[in-house]
C-alpha positions in Angstrom: 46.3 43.4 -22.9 43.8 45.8 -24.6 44.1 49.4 -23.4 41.1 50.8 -25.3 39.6 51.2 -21.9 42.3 54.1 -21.2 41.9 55.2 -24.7 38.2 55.7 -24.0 39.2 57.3 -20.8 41.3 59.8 -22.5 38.7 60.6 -25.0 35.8 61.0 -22.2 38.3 63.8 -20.2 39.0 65.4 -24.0 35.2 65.2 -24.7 34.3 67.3 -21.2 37.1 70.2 -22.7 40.1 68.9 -20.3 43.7 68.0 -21.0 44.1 64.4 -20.1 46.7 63.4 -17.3 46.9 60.6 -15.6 44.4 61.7 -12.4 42.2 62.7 -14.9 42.2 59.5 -16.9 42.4 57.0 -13.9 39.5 59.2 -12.0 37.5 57.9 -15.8 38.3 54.4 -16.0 35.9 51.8 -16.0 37.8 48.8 -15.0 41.5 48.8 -13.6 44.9 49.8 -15.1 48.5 50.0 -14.0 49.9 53.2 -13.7 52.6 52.1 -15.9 50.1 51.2 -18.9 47.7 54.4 -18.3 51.0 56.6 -18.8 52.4 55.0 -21.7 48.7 54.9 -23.6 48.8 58.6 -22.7 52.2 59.3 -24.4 50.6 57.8 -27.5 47.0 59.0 -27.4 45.9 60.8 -30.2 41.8 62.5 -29.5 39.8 60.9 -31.8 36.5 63.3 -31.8 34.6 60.4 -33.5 35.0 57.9 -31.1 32.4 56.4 -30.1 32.8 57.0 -26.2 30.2 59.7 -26.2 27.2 57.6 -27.5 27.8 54.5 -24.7 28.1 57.4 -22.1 24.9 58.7 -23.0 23.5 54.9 -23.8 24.4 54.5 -20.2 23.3 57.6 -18.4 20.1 56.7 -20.4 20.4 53.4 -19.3 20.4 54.3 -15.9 18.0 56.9 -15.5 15.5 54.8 -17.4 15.7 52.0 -14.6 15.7 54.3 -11.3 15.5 57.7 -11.9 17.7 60.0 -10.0 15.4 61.9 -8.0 13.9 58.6 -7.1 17.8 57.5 -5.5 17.7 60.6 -4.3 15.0 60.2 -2.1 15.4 56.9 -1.1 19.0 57.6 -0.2 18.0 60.5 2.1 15.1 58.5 3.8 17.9 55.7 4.4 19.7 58.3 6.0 17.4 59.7 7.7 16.4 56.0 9.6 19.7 55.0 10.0 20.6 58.6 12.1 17.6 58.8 14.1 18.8 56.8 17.0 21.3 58.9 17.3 19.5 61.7 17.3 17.7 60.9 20.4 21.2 60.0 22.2 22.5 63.2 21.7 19.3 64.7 23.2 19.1 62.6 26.0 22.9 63.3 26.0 22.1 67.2 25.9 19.5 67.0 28.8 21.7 64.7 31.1 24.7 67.6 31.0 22.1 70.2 31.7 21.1 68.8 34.3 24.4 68.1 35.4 25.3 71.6 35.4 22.2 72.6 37.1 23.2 70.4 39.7 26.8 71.6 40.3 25.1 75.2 40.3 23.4 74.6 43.1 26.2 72.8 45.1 
């Protein structure tokens, strides 16, 4: 079983100026690992400041923001939002209006 993945891990939490832990390194991986094989890849990590791990980051954020760009997600994650709360909206008005009046009503009782 290759652990480069972890290796890259580490190297990605080194690269942003943090000690690597275990949280750190799982919260990085790309594809699952045993908490048994990320802490033993961790005793034995060595930072390798020429790894490679910082271009395919920045290959993929390019990657991705070439394709949809984020203010574009943004947006169309908002308007989602947006259409999928409106109903609600309008219950909790109606909801608001129906205990007013209910008030009103025991007020004048």
């Amino acid at each position: 079983m290759s652990r480069q993945h972890i290796i890259d891990a580490a190297n990605r939490v080194a690269l942003e100026g943090k000690q690597p832990s275990v949280a750190l390194i799982k919260s990085h991986l790309t594809q699952p690992a045993g908490l048994r094989d990320i802490i033993e890849t961790l005793k034995t990590w060595q930072f390798d400041p020429h790894a490679k791990v910082a271009e395919k980051l920045q290959a993929t954020v390019n990657a991705a923001t070439e394709t949809e760009p984020t203010a574009a997600l943004i947006a169309t994650a908002i308007a989602a939002v947006r259409e999928e709360f409106a109903p609600l909206h309008q219950e909790v008005a109606e909801l608001k209006a129906e205990v007013t009046a209910l008030k009103k009503a025991l007020l004048t009782q």
